[in-house]
Backbone bond lengths (Angstrom), bond angles and torsions (degrees), N, CA, C in turn:
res aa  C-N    CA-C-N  psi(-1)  N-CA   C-N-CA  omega(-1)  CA-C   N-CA-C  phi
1 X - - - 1.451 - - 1.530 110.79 -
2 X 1.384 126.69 -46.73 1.314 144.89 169.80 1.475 95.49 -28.55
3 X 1.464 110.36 -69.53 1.544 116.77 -149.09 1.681 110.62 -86.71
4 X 1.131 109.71 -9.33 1.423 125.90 162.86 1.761 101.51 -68.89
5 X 1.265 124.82 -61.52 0.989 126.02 177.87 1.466 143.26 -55.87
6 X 1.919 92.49 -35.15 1.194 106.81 156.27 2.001 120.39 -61.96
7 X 1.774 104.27 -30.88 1.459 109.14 -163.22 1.913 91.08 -70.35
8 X 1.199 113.87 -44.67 1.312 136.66 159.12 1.629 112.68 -5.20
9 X 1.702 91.03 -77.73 1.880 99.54 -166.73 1.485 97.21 -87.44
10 X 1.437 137.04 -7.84 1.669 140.17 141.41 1.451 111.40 -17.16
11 X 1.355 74.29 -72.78 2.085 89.58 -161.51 1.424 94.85 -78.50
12 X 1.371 152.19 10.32 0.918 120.63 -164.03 1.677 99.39 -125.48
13 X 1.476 103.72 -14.32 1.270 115.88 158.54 1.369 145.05 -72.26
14 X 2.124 94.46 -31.26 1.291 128.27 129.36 1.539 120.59 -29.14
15 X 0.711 132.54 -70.03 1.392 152.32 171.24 1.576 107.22 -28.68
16 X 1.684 99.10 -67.38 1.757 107.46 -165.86 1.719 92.07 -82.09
17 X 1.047 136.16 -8.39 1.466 111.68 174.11 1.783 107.97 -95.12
18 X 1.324 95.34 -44.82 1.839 71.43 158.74 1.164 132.70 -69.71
19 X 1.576 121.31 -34.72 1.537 99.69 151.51 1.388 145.00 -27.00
20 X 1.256 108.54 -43.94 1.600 140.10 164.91 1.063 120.78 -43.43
21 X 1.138 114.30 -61.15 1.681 144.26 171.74 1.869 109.80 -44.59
22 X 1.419 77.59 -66.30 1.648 74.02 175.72 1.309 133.76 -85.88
23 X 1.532 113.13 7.75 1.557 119.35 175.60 1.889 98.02 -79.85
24 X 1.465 99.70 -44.31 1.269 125.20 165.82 1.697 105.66 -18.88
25 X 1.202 86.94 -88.61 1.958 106.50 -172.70 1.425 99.39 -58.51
26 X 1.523 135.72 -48.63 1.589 125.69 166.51 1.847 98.65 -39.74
27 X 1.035 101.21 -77.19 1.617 89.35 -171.99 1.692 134.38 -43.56
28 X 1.090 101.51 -18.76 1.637 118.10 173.58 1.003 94.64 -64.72
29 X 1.205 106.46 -67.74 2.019 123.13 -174.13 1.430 116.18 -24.65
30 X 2.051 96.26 -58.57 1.305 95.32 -142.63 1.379 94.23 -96.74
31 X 1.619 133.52 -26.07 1.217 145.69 -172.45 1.561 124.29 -83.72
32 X 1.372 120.74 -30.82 1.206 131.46 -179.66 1.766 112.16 -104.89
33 X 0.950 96.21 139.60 1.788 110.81 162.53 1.343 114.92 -94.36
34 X 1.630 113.42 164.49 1.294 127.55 -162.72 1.794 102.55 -65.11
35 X 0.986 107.07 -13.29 1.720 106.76 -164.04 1.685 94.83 -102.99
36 X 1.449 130.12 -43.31 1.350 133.81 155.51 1.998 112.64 -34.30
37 X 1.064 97.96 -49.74 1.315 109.69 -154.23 1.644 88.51 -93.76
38 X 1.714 137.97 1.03 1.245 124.01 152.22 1.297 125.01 -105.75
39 X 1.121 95.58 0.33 1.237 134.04 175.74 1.648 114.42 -73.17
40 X 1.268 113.87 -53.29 1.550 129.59 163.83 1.440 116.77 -63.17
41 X 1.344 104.54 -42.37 1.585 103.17 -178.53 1.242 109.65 -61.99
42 X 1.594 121.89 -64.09 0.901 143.83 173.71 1.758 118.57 -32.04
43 X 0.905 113.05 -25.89 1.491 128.31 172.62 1.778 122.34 -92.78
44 X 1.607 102.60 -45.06 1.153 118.28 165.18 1.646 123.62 -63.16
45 X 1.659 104.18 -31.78 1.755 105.46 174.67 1.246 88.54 -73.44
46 X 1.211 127.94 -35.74 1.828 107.75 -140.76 1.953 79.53 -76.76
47 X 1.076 137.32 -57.04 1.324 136.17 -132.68 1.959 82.88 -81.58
48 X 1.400 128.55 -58.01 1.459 117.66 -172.16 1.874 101.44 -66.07
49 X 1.026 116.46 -26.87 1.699 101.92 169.73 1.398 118.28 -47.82
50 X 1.518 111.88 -51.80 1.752 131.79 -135.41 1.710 67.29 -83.96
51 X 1.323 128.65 -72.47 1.257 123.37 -141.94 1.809 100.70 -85.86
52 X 1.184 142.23 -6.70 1.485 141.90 138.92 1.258 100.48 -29.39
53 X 1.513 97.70 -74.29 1.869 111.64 -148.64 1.298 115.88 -74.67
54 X 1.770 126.67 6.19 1.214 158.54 -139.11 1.654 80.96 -117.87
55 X 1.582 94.82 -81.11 1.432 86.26 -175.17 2.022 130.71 -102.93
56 X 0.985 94.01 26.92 1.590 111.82 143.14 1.594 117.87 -81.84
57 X 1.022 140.53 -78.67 1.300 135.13 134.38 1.461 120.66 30.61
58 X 1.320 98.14 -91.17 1.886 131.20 175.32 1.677 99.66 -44.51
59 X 1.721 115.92 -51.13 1.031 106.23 -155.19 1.992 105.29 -102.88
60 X 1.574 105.74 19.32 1.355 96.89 161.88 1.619 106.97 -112.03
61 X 1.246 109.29 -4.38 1.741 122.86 -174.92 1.736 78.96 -80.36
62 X 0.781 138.56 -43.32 1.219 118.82 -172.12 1.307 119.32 -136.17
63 X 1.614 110.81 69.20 1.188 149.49 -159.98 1.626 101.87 -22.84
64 X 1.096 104.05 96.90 1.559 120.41 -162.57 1.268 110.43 -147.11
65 X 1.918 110.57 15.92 1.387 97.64 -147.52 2.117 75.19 -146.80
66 X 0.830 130.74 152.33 1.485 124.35 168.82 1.342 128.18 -58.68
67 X 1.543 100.87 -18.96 1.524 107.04 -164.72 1.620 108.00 -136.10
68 X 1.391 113.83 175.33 1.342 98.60 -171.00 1.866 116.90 -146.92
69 X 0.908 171.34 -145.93 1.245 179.44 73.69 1.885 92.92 66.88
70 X 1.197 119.64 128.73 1.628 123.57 144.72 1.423 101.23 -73.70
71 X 1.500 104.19 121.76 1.523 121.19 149.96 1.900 117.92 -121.94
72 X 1.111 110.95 154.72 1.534 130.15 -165.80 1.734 88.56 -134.97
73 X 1.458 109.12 104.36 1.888 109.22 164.07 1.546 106.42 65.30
74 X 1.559 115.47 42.03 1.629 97.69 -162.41 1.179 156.77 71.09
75 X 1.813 91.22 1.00 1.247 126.17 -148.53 2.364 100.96 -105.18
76 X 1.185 93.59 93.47 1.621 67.84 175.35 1.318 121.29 -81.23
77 X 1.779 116.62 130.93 1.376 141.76 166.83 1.725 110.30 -68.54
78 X 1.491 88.78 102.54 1.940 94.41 173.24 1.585 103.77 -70.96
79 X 0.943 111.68 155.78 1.785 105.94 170.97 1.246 119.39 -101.96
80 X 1.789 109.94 36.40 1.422 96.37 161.90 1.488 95.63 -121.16
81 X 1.651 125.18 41.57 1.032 126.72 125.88 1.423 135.38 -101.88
82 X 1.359 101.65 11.60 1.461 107.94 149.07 1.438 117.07 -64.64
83 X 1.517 98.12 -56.23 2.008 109.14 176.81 1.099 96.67 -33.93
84 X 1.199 106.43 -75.54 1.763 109.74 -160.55 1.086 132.45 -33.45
85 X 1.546 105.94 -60.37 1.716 106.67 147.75 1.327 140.83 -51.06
86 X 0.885 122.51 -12.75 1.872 148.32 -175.23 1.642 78.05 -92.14
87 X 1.122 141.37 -117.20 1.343 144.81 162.33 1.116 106.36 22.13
88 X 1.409 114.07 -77.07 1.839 108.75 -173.90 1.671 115.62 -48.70
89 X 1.507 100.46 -47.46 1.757 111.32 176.42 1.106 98.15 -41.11
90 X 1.552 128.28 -63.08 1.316 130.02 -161.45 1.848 123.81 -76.59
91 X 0.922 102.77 -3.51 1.619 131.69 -168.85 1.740 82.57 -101.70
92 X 1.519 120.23 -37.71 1.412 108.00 -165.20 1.582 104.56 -83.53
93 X 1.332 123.31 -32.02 0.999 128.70 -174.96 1.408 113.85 -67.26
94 X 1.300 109.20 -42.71 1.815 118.66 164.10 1.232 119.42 -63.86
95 X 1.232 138.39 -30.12 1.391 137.35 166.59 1.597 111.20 -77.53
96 X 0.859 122.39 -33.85 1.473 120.67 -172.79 1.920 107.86 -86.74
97 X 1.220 95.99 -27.28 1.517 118.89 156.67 1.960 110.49 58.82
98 X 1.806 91.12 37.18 1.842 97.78 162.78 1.329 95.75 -58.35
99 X 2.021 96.32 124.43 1.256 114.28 162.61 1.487 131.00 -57.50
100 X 1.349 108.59 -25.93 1.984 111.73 -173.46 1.582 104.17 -82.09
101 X 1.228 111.61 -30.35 2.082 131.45 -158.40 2.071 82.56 -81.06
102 X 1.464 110.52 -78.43 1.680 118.27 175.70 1.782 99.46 -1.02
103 X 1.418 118.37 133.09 1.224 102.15 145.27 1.657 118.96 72.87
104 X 1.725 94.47 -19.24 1.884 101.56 158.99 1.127 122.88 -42.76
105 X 1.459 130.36 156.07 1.440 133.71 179.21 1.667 90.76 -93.63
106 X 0.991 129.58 -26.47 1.777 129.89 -176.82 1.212 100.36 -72.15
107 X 1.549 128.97 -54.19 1.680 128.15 154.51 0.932 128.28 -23.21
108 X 1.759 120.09 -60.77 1.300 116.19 -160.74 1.953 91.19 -87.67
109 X 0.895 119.06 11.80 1.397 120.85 -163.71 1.946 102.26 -100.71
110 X 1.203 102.24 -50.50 1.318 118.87 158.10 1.329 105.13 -52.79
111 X 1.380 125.17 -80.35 1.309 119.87 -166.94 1.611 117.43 -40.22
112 X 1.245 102.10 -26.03 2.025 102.19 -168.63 1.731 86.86 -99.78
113 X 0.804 134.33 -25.66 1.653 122.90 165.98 1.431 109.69 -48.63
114 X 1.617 119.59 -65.79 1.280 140.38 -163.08 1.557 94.04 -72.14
115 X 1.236 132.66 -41.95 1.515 113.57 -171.81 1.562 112.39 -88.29
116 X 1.337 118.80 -11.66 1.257 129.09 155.30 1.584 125.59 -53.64
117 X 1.414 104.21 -59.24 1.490 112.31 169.66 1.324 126.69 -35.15
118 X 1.513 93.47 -45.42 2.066 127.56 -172.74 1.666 98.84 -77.02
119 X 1.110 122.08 -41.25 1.567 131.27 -164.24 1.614 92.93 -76.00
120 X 1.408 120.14 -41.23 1.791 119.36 -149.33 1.366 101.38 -72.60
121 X 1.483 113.23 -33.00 1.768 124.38 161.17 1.281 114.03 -107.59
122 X 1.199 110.75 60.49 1.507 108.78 149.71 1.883 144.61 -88.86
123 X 1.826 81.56 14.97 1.612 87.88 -175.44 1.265 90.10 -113.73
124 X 1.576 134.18 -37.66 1.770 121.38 154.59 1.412 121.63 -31.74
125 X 1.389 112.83 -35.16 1.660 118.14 172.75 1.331 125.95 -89.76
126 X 1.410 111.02 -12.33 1.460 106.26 -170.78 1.511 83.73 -104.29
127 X 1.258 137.99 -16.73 1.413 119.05 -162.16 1.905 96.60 -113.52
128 X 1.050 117.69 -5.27 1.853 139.85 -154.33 1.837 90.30 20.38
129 X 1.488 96.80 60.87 1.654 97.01 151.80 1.618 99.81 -150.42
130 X 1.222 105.36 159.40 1.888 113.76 177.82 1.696 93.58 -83.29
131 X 1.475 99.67 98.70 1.841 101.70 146.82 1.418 85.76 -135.08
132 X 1.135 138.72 78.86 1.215 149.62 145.92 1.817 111.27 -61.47
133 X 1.408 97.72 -42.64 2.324 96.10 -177.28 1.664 95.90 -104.71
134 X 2.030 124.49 11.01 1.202 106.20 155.02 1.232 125.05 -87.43
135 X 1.549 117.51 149.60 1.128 146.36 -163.57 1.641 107.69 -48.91
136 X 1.612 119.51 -38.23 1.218 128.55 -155.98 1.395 108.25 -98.88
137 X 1.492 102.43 -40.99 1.528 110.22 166.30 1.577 119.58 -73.33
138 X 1.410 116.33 1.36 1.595 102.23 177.43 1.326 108.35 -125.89
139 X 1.262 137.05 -19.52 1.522 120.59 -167.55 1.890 104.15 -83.09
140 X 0.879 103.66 -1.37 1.519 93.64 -170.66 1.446 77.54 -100.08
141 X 1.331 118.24 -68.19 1.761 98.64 -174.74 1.746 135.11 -29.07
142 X 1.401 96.33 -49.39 1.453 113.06 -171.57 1.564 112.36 -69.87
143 X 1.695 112.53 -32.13 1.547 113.54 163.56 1.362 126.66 -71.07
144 X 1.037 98.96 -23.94 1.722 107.63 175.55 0.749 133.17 -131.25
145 X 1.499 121.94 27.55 1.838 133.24 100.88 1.073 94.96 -46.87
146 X 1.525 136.27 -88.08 1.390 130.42 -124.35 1.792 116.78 -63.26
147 X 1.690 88.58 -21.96 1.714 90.71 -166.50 2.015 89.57 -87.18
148 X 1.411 117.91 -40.63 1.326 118.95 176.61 1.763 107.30 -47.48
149 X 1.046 103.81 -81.03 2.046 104.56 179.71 1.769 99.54 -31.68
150 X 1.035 116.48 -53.30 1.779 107.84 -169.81 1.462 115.06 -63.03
151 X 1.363 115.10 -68.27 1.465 132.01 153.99 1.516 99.00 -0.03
152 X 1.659 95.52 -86.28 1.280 131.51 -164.61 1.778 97.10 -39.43
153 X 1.045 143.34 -84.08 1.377 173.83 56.90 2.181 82.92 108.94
154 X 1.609 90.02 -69.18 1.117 102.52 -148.08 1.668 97.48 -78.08
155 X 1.511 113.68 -44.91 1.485 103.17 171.02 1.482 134.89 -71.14
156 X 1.216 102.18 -14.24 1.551 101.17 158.71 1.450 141.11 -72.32
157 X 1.652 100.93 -8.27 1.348 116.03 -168.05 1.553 100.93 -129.64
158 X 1.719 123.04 23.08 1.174 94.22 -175.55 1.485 131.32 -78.63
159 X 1.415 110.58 -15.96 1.349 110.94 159.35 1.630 127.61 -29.08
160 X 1.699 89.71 -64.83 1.579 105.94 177.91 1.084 114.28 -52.54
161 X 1.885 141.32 -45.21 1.212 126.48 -157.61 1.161 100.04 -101.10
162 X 1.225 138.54 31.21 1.569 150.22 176.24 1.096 101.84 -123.81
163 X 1.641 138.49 -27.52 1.408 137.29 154.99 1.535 110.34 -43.27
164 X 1.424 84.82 -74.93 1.570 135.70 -172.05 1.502 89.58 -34.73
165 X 1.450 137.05 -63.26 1.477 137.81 170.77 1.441 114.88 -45.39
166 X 1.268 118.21 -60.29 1.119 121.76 172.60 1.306 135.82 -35.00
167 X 1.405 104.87 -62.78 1.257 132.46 154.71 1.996 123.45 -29.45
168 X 1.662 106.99 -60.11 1.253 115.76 172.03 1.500 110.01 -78.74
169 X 1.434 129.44 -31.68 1.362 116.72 143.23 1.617 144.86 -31.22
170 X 0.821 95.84 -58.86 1.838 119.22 154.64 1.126 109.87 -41.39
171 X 1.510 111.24 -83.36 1.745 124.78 175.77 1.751 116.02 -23.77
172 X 1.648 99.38 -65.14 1.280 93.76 172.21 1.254 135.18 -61.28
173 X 1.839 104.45 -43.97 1.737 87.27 171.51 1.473 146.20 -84.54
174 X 1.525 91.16 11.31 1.740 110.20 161.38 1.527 124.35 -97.80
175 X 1.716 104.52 -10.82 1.608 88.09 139.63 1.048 134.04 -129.64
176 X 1.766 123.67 39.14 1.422 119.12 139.12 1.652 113.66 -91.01
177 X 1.402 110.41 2.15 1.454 107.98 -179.73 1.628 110.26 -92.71
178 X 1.081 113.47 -6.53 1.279 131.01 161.55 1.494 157.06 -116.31
């Protein structure tokens, strides 16, 4: 009986988080515009890139990881020439100016990938030498990304996460009110 009961308050918790979910996505819907909502992506790639490629990075510096450095001819590939190229794609899509792609959430999603990549070595570029694992060249970088992506993240969407509150406010007190 226990475990029936337990399967019970499972699904039923099941239940209230997809509920959740989809009050969620109604509110995206109904609260945000197409430029909000590339706007989010765009903030959200850049912040899961920076901190991916953070610790991909970390975890081939200290071979913890199966694999190790991209090289081309001996050649090591930094990955903020990945950005770059990610960038150009996205630079191509804006110049050529497809109306449905413009203003995509997959765009602005790309775009914060690609300027992330470019941002994670930005002391290899500002100095055009690799102290990427020195001490002097990274803590100022890595704080300001980290406080920029959040900032960033959070002021672009404050509409939304003031919905978005609202919204899970609601949610909850209509089902303990019921």
């Amino acid at each position: 009986m226990a475990k029936n009961a337990e399967q019970h308050g499972s699904g039923e918790r099941d239940d209230h988080r997809s509920g959740l979910l989809r009050h969620w996505r109604e509110t995206v819907d109904e609260r945000t515009g197409p430029t909000q909502r590339s706007l989010l992506a765009t903030w959200l790639a850049f912040g899961a890139t920076f901190g991916v490629t953070r610790l991909i990075t970390h975890g081939i510096r200290s071979g913890r990881l199966p694999w190790g450095n991209i090289s081309a001819g001996g050649t090591h590939l930094h990955h903020y020439n990945l950005g770059i190229a990610t960038l150009a794609g996205v630079g191509l899509v804006a110049v050529r100016g497809d109306a449905p792609l413009v203003g995509h959430p997959g765009v602005g999603a790309a775009y914060g990938a690609g300027a992330a990549l470019i941002v994670d070595e930005f002391a290899l570029l500002l100095d055009l030498q690799d102290v990427y694992w020195a001490k002097q060249g990274r803590i100022s970088v890595d704080v300001a990304v980290g406080i920029m992506s959040g900032l960033g993240l959070y002021l672009t969407a404050v509409p939304f996460w003031n919905e978005l509150t609202t919204v899970t406010r609601r949610h909850v007190l209509e089902r303990h009110a019921g």
